[in-house]
N, C-alpha and C positions, 0 to 999 in steps of 0.2 A: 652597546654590546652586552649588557647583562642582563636584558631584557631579553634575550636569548636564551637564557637559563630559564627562563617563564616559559617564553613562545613555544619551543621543541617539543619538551615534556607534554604543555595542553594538547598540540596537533596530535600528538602520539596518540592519546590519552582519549580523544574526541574520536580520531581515528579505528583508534579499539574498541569503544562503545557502538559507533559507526557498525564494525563487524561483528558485534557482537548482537546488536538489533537485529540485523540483515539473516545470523545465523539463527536464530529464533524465530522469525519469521518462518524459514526454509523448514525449521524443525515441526510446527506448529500446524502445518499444511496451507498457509496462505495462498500458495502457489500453485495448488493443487487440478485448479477448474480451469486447463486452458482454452477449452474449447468454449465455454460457457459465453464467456465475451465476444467471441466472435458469431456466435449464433445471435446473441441478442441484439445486434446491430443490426440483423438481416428484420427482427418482427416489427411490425406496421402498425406503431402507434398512434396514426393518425384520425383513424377511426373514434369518434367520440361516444365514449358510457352510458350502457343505459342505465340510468335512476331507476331503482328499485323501491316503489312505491308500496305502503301496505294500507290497508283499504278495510 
């Protein structure tokens, strides 16, 4: 039972940091490029590189 006096507090604690990353991230513009990811799924990497040779 007094291991609950530890446990509560850390969850809270973790919890906070948790929302507190999350709101930094938001601030920071992480979230910014939605469309970005969805187009680049669509290009056709399969195509293999030409080596650019100098001579």
């Amino acid at each position: 039972m007094n291991i609950l006096l530890f446990l509560i507090p850390a969850a809270l604690g973790l919890g906070a940091l948790g929302l507190a990353a999350f709101m930094w991230s938001i601030r920071s513009g992480q979230f910014d490029d939605l469309d970005g990811a969805a187009s680049r799924i669509l290009d056709d990497d399969d195509r293999p590189k030409k080596l650019k040779f100098r001579g």
